[in-house]
N, C-alpha and C positions, 0 to 999 in steps of 0.2 A: 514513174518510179516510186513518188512516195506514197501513190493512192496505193500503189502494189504491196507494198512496205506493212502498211497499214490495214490493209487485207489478212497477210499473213500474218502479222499479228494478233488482230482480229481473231484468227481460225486457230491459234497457236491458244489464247485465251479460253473460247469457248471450249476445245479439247481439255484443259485443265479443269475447266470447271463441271465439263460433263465427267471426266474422270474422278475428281474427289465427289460429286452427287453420289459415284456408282460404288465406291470404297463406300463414303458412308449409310447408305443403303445395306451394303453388307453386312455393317457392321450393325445396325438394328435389328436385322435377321437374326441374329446372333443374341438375342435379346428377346426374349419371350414374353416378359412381361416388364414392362417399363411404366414407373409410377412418379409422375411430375407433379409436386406439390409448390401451390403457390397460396397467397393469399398478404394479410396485412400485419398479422402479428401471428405466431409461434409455428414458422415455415418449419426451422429448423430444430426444433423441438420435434414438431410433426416428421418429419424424415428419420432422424434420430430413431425415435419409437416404433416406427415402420418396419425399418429394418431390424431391428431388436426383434420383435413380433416374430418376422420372415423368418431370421435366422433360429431362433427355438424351433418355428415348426420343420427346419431340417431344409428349408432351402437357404442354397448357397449364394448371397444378397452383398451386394456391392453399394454403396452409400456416399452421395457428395452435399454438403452443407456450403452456404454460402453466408452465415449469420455473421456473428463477433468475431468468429474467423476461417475462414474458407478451409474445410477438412475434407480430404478421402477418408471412411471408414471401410476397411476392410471387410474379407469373409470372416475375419475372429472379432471380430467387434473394435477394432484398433485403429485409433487417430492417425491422420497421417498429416501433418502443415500443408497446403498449398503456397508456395513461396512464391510472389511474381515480380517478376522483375519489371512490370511495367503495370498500367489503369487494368481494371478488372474487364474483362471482355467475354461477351457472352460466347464468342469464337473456343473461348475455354471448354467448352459442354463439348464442341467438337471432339477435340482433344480425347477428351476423358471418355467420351462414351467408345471410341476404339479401341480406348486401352483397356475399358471392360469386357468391349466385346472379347479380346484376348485370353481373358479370362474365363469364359465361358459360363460364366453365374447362371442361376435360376430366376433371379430378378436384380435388378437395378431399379434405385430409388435416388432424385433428384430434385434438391430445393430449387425453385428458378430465382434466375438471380438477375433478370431483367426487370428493368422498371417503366420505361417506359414502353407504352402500349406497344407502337411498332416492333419495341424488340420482344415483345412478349410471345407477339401471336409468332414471330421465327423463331426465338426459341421453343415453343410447342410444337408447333405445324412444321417446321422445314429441318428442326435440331433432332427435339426427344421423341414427339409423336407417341404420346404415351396412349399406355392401354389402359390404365384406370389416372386421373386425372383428380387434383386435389384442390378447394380452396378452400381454407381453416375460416377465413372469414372476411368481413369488406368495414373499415375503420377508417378514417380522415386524416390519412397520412400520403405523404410523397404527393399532396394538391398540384404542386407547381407542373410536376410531369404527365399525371392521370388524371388532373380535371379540378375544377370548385367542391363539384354536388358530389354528394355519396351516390349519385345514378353513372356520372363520369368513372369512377374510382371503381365502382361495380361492372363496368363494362369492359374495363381497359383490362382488371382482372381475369373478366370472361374469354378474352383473348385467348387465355392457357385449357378453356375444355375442349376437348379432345372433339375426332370425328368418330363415328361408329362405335365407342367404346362405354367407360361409364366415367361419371363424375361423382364424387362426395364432398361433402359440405358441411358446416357446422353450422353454418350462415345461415340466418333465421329473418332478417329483415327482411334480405333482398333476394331470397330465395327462390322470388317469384320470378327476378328477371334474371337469375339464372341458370332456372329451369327452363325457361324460353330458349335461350342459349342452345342449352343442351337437346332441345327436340329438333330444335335449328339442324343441329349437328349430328341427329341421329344418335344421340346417345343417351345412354339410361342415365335418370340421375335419382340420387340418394340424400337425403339432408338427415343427421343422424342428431341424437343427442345423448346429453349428458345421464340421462336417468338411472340406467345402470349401471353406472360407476359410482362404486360404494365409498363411502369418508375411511373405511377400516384398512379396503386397497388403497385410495389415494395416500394413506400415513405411513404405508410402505416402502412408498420413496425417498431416496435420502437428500431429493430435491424438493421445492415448490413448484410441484405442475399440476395447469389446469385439466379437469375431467374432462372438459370439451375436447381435447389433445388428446386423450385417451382414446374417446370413445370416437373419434376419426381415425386413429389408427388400428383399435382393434376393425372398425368396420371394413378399411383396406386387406387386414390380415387375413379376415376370413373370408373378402371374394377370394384372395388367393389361396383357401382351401386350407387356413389353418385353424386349428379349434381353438374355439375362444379362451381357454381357459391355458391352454400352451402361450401363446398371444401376450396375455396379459402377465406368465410369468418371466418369459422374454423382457419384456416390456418395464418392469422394475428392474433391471439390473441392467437396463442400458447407462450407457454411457452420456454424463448431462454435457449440453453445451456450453462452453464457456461462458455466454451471457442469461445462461440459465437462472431461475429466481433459488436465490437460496437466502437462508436465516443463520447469519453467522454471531456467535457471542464475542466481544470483542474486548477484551482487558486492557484498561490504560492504566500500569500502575495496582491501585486499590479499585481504582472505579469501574465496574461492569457495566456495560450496553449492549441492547443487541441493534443489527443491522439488517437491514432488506433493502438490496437492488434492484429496484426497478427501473432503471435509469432506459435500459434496453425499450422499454414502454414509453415511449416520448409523448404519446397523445393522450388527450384526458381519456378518455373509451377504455381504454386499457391499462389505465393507471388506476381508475379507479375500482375495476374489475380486481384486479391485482390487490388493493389494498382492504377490498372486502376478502377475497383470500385469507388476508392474514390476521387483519383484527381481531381473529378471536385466540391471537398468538400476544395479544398485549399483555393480559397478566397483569392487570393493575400497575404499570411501568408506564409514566408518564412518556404522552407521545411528541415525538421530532420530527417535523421534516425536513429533508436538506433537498434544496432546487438548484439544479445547478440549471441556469438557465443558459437560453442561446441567441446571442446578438441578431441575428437573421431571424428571428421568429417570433416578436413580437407579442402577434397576436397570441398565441401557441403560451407563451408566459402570461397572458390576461387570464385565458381559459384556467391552468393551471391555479391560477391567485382564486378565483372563483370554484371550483376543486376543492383547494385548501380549506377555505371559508366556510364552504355550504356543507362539505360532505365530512373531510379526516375531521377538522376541527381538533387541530396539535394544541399543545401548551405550549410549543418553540416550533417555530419558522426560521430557517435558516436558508440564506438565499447568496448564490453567488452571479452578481450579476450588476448591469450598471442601466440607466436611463428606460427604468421599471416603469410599466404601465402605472396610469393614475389608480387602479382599483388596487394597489396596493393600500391604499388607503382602508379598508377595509379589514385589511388584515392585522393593520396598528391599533386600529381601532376597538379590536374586538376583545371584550373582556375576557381577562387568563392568557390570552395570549401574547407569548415576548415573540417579537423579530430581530434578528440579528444579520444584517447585511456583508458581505465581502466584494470585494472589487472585482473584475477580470484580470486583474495585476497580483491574487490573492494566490499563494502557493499553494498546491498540496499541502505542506508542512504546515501552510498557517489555518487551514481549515483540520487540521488531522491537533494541531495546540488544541485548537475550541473543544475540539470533540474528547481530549482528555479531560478536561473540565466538567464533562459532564456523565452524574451519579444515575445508576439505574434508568435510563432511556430505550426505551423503543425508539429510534430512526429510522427512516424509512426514507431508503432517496432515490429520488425521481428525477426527469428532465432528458438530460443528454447523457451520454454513455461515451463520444465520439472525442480523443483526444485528451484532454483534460480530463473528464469523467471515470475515463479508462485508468487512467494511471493513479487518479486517486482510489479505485479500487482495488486498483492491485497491492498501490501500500497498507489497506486496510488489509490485506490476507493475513499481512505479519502481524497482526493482535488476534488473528481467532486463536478463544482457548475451547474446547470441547467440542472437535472438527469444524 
């Protein structure tokens, strides 16, 4: 009786589960062109812009981001919150890709929002099965889940290119392994660059975005047959992601500074990318940097202190954090430069006092974004004067 039990359960299971395959099956049909953007830094920026692109050239483009905070964009270019009531799950893409299909778009575009490799290659291969396939680039981040080596991190990556379809890329180290990938999988690949993307377009936006972003999403827009120059006007008047890089003026009182978050950029590769960006936004404004560092990452705060040192070379270090690697020494050390420490017991309020204090600065802050980070840029919104 209970082997029987267990049988019919059994058969009671697989009928459900061959059931929702064949629902979602459907619902991919219903999906022409599906574009799965993954990579290690500016996913949702790269979706973002995507869909911008698509939608000027007149197709009807449906948009999910998973960045600083999980958004539907609609057919008119409009945020929607994803509110959950429970841990993020990739089961989510399920979901959403039927409610598009519902909708009946000309394309759908999807940040992956898996991290580790297992759920990578199902979310590609068993979720979205995309028809063009994205990775912005391969950088030394999320180690613990995808591996030590930049060959790990590039592999677990490669997970999301697609079968028979195409891949593009900005990824220029590791290009070569994966382009393997992609002949593996029968599929075209593409490694695009920045060249064409001019300083006079880039000053168009009323964000900090990289060309390399750009020039990955105009190359998506125009396999999907839209012209480049529709594309790229699309493309400025998207909508920035919340953790997007912007340059805010911020008034304390008499005192003016400005601000740059890059906190979203937690690994040096991308920090430092980011801060040749804007260097030539200094203006003779003596330079800040504020680190807000993270108890668990250690090493990740050594790299960073080495960073500071060799490359911005500030006039002010400002660091929130406690049981700092020794190479901080380097940075007390180093003539012109002051350091100014805070505790992890350190308020918003008591880091937002200091930063009243201070006349004419360039800051620039990096580290963590997660938490604490967060909410101290949110108070900083209430001091922009001139957007």
């Amino acid at each position: 009786m209970v082997l029987y039990s267990l049988a019919l359960m059994l058969m009671f299971l697989l009928l459900v589960g061959y059931r929702e395959s064949l629902l979602h099956r459907r619902a991919l049909a219903m999906l022409p062109m599906r574009i799965h953007i993954n990579g290690s830094r500016g996913k949702s920026s790269v979706t973002r812009l995507v869909a911008a692109g698509l939608r000027a050239g007149g197709l009807k483009t449906l948009a999910k981001t998973t960045g600083s905070a999980p958004r539907v964009i609609d057919a008119d270019g409009n945020d929607k919150v994803i509110h959950r009531l429970r841990a993020a799950s990739i089961g989510e893409q399920v979901k959403l890709i039927r409610a598009f299909a519902r909708q009946e778009p000309d394309a759908v575009v999807f940040e992956c929002m898996a991290v580790m490799p297992q759920y990578q290659w199902v979310a590609e291969h068993k979720m979205v099965r995309s028809t063009i396939g994205v990775i912005t680039n391969v950088r030394p981040d999320h180690i613990d889940e995808m591996g030590p080596t930049m060959e790990d991190i590039c592999k677990s990556l490669g997970n999301t290119v697609p079968f028979d379809g195409i891949m593009v890329t900005a990824e220029h180290a590791h290009a070569s392994q994966l382009s393997k990938i992609a002949e593996e999988r029968n599929t075209e690949f593409i490694e695009v660059t920045e060249e064409k993307i001019t300083d006079a377009y880039m000053n168009r936006f009323p964000y900090l975005e990289h060309a390399e972003n750009v020039a990955l999403a105009l190359k998506v827009c125009t396999l999907a047959g839209v012209e480049a120059t529709t594309a790229l006007e699309g493309m400025v008047s998207a909508k920035p992601d919340p953790g997007a890089l912007v340059l805010w003026n911020l008034q304390f009182g008499e005192n003016v500074t400005q601000f740059v978050s890059a906190f979203a950029a937690n690994d040096p590769e991308s920090t430092i990318k980011i801060w040749r960006l804007v260097a030539s936004k200094v203006n003779g404004r003596k330079v800040c940097v504020f680190l807000n560092a993270r108890a668990d990452r250690r090493s990740r705060t050594r790299q960073m202190f080495d960073l500071i040192a060799g490359e911005i070379k500030p006039d002010l270090t400002i660091i929130r954090g406690e049981n700092l690697p020794g190479n901080l020494a380097q940075l007390r050390e180093r003539p012109g430069m002051e350091v100014k420490i805070f505790p992890w017991s350190a308020t918003t309020d008591d880091v937002l006092d200091y930063f009243r204090g201070l006349h004419d600065q360039f800051i620039f802050g990096i580290g963590n974004i997660v938490g604490w980070g967060d909410e101290f840029v949110h108070k900083l919104k209430g001091y922009r004067v001139n957007g």
